[in-house]
PyMOL Python script that loads the backbone (N, CA, C, O; Angstrom):
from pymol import cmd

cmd.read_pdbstr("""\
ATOM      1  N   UNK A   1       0.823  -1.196   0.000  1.00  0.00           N
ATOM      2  CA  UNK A   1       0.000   0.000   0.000  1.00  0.00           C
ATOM      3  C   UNK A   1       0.867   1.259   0.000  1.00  0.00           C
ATOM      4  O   UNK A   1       0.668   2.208  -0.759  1.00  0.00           O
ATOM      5  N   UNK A   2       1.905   1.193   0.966  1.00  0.00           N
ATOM      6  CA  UNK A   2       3.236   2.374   1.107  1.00  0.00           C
ATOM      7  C   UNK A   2       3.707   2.800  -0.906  1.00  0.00           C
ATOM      8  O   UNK A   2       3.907   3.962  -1.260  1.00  0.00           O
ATOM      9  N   UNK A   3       3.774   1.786  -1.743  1.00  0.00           N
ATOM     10  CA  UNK A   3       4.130   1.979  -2.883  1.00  0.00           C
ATOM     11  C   UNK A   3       3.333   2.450  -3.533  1.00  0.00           C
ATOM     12  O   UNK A   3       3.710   3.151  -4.473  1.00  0.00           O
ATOM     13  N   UNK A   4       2.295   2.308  -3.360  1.00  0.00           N
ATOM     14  CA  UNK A   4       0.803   2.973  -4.299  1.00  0.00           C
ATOM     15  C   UNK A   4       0.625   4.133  -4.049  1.00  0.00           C
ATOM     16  O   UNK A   4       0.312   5.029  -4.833  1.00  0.00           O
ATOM     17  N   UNK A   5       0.893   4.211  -2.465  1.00  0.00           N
ATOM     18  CA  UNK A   5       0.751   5.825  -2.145  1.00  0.00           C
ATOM     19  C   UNK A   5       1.839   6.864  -2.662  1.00  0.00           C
ATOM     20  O   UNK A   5       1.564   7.987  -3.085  1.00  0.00           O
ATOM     21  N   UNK A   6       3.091   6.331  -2.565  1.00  0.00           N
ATOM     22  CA  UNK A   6       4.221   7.152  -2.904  1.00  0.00           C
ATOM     23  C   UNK A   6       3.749   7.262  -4.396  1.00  0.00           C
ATOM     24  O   UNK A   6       3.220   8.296  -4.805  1.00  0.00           O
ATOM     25  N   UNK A   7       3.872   6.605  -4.878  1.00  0.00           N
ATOM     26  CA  UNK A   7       3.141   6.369  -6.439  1.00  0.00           C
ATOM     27  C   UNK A   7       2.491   7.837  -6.767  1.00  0.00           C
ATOM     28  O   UNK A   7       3.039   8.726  -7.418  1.00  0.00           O
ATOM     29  N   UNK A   8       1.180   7.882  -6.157  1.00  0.00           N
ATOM     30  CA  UNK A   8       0.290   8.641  -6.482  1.00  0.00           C
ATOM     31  C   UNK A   8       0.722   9.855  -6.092  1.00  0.00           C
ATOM     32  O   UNK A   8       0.493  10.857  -6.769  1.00  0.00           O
ATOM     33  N   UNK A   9       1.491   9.889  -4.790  1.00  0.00           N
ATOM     34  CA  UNK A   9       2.242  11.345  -4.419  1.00  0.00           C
ATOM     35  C   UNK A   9       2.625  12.056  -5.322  1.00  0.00           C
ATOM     36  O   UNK A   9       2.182  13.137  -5.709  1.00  0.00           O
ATOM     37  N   UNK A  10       3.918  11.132  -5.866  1.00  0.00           N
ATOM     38  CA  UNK A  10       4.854  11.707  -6.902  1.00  0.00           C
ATOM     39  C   UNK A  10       4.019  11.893  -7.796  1.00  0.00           C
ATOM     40  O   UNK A  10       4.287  13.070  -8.040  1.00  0.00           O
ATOM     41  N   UNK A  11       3.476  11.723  -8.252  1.00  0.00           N
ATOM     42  CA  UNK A  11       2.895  11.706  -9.305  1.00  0.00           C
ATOM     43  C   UNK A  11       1.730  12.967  -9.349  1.00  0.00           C
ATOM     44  O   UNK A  11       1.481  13.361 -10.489  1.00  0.00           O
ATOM     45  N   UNK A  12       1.174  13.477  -8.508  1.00  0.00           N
ATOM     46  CA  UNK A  12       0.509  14.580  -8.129  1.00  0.00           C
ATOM     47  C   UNK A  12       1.536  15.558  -8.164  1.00  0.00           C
ATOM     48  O   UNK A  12       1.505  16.507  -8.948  1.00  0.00           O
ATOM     49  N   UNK A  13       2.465  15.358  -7.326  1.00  0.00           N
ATOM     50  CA  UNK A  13       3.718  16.677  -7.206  1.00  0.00           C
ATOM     51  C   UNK A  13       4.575  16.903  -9.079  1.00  0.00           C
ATOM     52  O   UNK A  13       5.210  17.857  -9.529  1.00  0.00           O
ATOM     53  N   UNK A  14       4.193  15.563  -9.724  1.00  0.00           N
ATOM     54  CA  UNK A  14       5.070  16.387 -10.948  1.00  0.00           C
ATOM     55  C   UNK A  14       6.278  15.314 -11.010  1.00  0.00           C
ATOM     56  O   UNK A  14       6.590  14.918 -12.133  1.00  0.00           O
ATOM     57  N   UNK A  15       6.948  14.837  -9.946  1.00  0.00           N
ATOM     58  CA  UNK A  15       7.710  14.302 -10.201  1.00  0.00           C
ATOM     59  C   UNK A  15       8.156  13.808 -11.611  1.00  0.00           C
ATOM     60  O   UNK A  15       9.002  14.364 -12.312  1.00  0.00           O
ATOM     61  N   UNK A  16       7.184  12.235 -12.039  1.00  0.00           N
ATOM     62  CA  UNK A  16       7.761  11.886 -13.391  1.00  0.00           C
ATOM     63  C   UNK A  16       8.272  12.858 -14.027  1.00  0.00           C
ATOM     64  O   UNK A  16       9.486  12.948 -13.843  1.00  0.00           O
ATOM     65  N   UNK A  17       7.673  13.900 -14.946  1.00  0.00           N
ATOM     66  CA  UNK A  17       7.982  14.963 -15.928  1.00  0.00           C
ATOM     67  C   UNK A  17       9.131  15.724 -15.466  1.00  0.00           C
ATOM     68  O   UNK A  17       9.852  15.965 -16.435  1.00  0.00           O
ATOM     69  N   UNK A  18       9.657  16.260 -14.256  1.00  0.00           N
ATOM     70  CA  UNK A  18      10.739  16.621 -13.761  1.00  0.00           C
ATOM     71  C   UNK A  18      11.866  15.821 -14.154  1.00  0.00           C
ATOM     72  O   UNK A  18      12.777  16.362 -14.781  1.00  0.00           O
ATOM     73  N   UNK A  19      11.925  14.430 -13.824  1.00  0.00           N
ATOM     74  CA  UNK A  19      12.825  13.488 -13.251  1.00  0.00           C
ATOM     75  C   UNK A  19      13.103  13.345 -15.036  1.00  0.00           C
ATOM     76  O   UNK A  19      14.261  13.344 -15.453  1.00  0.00           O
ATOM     77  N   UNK A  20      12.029  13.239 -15.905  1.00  0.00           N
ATOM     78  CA  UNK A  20      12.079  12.768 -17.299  1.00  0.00           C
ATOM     79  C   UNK A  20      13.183  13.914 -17.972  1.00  0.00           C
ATOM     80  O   UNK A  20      14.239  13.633 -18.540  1.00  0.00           O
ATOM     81  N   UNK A  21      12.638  15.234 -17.745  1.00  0.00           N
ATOM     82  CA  UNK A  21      13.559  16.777 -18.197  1.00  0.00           C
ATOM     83  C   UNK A  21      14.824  16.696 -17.687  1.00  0.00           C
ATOM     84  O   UNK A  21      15.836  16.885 -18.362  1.00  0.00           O
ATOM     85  N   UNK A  22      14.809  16.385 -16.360  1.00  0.00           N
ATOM     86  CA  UNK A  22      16.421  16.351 -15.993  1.00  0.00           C
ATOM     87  C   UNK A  22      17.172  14.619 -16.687  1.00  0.00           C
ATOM     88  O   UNK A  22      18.260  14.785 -17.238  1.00  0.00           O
ATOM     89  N   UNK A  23      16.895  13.818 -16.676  1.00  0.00           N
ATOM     90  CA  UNK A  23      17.479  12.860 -17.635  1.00  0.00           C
ATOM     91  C   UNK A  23      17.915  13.593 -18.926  1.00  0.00           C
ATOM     92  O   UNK A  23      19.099  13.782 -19.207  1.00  0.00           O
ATOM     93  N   UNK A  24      17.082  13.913 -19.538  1.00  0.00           N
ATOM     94  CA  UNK A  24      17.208  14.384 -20.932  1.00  0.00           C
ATOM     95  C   UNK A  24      18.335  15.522 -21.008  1.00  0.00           C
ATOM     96  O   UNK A  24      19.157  15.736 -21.899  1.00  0.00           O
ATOM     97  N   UNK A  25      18.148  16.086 -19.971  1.00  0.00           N
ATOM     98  CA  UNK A  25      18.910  17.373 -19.926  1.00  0.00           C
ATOM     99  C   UNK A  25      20.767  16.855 -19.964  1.00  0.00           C
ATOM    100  O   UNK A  25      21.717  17.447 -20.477  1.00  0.00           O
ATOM    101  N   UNK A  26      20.722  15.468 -19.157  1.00  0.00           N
ATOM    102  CA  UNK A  26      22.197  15.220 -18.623  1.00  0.00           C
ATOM    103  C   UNK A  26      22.591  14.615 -19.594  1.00  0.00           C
ATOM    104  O   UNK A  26      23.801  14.694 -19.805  1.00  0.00           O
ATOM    105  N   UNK A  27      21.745  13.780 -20.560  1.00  0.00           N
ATOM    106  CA  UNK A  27      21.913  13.226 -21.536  1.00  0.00           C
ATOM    107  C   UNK A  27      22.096  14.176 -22.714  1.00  0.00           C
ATOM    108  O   UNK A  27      22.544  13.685 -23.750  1.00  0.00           O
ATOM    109  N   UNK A  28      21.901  15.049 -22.693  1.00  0.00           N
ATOM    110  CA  UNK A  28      21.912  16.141 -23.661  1.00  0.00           C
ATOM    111  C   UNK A  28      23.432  16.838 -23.483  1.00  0.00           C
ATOM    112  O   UNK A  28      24.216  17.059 -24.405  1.00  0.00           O
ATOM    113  N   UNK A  29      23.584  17.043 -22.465  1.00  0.00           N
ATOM    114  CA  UNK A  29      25.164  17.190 -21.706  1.00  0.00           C
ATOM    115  C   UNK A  29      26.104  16.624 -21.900  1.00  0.00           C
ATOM    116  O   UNK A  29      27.252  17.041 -21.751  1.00  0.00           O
ATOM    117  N   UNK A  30      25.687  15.351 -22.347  1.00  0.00           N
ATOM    118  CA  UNK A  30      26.616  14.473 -22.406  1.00  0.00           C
ATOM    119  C   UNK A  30      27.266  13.920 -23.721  1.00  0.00           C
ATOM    120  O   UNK A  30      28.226  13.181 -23.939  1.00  0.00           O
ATOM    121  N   UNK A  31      26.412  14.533 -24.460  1.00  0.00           N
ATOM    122  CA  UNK A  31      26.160  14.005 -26.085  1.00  0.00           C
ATOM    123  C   UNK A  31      25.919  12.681 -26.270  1.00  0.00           C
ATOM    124  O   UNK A  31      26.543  12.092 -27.153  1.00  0.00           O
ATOM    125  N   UNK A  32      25.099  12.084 -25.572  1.00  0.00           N
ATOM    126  CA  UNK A  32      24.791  10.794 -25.124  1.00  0.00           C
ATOM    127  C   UNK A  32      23.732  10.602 -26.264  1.00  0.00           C
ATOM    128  O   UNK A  32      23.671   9.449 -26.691  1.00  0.00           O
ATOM    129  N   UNK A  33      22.899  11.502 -26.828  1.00  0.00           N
ATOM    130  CA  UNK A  33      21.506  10.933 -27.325  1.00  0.00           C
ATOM    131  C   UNK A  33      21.800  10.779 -28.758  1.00  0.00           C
ATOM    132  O   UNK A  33      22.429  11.552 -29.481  1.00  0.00           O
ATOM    133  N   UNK A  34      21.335   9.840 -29.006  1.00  0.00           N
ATOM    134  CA  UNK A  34      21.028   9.551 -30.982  1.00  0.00           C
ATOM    135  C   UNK A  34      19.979   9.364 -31.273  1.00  0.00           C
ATOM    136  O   UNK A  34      19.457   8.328 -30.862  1.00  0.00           O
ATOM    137  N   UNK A  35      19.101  10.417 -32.231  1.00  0.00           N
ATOM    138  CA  UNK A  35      17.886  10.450 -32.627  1.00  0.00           C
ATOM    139  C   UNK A  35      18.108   9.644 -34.462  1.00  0.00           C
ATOM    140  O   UNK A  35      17.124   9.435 -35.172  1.00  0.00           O
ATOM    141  N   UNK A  36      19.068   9.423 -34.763  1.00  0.00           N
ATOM    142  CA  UNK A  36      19.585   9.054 -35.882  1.00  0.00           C
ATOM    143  C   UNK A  36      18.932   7.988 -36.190  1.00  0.00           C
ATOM    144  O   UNK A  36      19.102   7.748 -37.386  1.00  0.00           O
ATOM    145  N   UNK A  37      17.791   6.693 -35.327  1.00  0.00           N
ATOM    146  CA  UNK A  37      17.066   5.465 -35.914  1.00  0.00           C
ATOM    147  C   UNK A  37      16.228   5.776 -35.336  1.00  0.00           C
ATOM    148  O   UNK A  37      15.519   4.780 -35.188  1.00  0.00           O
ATOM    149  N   UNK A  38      15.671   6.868 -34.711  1.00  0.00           N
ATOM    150  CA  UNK A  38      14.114   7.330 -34.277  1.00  0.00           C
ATOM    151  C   UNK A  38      13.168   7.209 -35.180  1.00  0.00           C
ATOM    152  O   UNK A  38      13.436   7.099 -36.377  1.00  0.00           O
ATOM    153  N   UNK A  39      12.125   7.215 -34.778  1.00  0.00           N
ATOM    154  CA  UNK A  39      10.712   7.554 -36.203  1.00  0.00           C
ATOM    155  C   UNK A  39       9.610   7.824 -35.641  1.00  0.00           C
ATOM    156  O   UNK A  39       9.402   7.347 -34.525  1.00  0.00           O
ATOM    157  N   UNK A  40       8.776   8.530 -36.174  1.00  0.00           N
ATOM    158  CA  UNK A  40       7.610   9.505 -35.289  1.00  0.00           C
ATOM    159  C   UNK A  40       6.831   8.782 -35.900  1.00  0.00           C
ATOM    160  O   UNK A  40       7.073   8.604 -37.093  1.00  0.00           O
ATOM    161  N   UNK A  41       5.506   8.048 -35.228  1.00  0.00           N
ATOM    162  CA  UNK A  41       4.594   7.693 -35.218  1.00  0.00           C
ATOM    163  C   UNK A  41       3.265   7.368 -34.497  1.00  0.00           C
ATOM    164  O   UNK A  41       2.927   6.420 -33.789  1.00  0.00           O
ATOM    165  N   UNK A  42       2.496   8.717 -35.011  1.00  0.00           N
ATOM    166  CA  UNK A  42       1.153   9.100 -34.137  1.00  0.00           C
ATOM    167  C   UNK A  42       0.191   8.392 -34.130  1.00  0.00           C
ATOM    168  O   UNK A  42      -0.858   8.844 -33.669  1.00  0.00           O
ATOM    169  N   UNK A  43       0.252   6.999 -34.661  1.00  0.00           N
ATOM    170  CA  UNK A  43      -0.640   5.838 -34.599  1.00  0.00           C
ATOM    171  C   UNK A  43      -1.502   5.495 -33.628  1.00  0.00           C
ATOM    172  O   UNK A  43      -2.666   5.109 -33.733  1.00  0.00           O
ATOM    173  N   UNK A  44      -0.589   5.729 -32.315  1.00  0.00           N
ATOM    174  CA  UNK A  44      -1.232   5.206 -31.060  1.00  0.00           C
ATOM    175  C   UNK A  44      -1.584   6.262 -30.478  1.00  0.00           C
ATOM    176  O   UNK A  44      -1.667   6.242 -29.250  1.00  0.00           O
ATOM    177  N   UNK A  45      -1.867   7.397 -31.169  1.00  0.00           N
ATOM    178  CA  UNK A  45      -2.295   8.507 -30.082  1.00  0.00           C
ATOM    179  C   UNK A  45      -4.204   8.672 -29.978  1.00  0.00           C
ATOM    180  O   UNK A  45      -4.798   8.894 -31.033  1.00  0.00           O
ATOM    181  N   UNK A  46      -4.675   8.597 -29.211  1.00  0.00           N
ATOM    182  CA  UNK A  46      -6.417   8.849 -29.440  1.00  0.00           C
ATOM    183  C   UNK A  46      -6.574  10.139 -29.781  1.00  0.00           C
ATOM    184  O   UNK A  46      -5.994  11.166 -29.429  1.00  0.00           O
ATOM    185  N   UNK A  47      -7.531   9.898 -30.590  1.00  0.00           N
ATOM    186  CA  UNK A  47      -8.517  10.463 -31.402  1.00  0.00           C
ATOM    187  C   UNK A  47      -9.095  11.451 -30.405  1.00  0.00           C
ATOM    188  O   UNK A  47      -9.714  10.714 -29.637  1.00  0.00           O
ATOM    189  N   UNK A  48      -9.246  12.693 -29.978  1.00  0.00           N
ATOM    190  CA  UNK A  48      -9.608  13.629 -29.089  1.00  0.00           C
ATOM    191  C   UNK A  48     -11.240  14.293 -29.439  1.00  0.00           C
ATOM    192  O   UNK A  48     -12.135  14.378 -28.597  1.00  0.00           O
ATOM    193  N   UNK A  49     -11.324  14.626 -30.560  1.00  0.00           N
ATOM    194  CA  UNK A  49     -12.232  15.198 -31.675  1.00  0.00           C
ATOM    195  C   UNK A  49     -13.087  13.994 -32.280  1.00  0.00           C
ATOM    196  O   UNK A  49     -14.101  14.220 -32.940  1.00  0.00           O
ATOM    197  N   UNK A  50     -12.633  12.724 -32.026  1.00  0.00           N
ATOM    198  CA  UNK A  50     -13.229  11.890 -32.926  1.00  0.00           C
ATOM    199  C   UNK A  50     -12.750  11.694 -34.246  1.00  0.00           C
ATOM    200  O   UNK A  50     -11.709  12.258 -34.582  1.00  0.00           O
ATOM    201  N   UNK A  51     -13.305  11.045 -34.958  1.00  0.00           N
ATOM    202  CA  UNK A  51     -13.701  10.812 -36.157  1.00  0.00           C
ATOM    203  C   UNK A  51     -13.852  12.278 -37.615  1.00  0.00           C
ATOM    204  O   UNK A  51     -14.908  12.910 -37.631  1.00  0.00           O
ATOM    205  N   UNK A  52     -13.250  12.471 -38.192  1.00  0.00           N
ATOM    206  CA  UNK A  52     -13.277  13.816 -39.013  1.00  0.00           C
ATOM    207  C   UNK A  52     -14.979  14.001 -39.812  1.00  0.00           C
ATOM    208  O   UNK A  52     -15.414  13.062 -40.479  1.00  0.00           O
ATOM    209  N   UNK A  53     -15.553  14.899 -39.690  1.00  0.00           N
ATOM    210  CA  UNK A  53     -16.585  15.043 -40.229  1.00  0.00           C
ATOM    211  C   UNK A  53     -16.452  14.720 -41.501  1.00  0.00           C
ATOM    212  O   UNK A  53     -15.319  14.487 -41.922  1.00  0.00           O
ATOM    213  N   UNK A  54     -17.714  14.632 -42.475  1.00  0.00           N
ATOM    214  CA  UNK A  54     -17.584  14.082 -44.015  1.00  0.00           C
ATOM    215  C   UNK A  54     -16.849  15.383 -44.473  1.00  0.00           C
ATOM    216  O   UNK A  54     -15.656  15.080 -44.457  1.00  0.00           O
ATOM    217  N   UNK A  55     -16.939  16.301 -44.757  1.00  0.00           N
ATOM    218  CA  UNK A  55     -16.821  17.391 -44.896  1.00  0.00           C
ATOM    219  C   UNK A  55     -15.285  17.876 -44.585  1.00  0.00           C
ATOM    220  O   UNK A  55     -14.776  18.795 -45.226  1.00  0.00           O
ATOM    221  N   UNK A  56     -14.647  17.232 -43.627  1.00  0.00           N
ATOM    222  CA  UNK A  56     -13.393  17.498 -43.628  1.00  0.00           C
ATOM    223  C   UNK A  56     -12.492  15.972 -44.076  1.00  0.00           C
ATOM    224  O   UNK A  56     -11.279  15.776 -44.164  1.00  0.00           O
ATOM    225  N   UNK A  57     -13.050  15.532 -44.183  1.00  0.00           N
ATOM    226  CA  UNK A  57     -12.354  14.199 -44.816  1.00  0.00           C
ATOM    227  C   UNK A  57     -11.497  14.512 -46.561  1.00  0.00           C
ATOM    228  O   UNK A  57     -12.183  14.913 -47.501  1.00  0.00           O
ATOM    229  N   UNK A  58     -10.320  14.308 -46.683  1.00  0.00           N
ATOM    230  CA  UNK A  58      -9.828  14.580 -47.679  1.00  0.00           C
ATOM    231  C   UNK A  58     -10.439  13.581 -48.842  1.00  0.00           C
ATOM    232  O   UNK A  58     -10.864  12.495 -48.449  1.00  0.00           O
ATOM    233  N   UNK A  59     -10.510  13.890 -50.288  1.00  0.00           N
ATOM    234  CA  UNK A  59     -11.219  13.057 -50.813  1.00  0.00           C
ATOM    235  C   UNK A  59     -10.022  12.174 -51.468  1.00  0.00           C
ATOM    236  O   UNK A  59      -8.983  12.730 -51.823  1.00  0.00           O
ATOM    237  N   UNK A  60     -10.196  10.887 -51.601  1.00  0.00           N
ATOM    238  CA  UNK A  60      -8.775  10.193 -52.297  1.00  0.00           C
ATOM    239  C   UNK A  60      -9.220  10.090 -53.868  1.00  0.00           C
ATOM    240  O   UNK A  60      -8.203   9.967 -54.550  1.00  0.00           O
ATOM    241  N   UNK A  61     -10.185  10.099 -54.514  1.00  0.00           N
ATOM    242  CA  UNK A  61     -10.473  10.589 -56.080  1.00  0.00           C
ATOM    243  C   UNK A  61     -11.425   9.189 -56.367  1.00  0.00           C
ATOM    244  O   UNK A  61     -11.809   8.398 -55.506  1.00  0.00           O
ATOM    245  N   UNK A  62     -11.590   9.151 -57.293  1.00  0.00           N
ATOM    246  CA  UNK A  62     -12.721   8.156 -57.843  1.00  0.00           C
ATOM    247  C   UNK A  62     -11.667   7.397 -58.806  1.00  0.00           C
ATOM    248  O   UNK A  62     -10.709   7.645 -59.538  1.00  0.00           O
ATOM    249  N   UNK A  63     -12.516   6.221 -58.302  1.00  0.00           N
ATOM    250  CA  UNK A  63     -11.209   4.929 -59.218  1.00  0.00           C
ATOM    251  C   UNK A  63     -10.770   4.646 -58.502  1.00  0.00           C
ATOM    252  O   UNK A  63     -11.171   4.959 -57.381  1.00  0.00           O
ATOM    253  N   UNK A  64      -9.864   4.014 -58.650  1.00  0.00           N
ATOM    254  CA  UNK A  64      -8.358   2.684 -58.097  1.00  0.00           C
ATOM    255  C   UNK A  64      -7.412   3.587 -58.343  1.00  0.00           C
ATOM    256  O   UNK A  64      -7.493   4.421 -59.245  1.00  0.00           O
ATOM    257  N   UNK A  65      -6.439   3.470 -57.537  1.00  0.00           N
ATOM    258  CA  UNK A  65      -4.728   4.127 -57.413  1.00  0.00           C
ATOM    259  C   UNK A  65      -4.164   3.566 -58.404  1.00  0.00           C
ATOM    260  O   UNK A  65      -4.516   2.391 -58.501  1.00  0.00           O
ATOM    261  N   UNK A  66      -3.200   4.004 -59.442  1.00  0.00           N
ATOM    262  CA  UNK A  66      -2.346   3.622 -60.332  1.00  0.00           C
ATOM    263  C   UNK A  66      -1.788   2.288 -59.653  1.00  0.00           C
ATOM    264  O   UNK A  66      -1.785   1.975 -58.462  1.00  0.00           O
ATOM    265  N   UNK A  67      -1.377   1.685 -60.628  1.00  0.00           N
ATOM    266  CA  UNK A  67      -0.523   0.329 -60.271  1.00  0.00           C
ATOM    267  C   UNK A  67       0.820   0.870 -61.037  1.00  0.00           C
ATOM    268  O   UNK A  67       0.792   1.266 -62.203  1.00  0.00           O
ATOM    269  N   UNK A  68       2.199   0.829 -60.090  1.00  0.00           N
ATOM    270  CA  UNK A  68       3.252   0.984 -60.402  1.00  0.00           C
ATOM    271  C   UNK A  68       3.980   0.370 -60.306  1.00  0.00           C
ATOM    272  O   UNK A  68       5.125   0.803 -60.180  1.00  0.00           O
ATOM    273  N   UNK A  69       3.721  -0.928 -60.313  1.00  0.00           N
ATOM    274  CA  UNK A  69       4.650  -2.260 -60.003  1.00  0.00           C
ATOM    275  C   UNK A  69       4.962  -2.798 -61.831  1.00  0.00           C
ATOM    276  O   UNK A  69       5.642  -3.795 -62.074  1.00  0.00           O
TER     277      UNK A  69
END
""", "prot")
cmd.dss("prot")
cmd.show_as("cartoon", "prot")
cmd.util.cbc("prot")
cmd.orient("prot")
């Protein structure tokens, strides 16, 4: 129970996000970081707004996509 509580403490006070900035920061100091095989992908982020109205939905055209093989 002592761990759940500290848990939730820190976690009210900010901690994680502190503790995360100062890592980054020392690592940044250090020339420690390589973003060089990173890749951004917003796949897993939820949908906030939902679903895009019809109306804002981009249109992809009428027909089938070229075949370029």
């Amino acid at each position: 129970m002592t761990c759940w509580r500290r848990l939730a403490e820190w976690t009210k006070a900010g901690v994680w996000p502190r503790l995360h900035e100062v890592l980054l920061a020392q690592l940044r100091g250090a020339n420690a970081l390589d973003f060089s095989p990173a890749a951004v992908d917003g796949s897993h982020i939820r949908a906030l707004e939902g679903e895009p109205r019809r109306d804002e939905a981009l249109s992809t055209g009428v027909g089938r996509a070229a075949n370029i093989t």
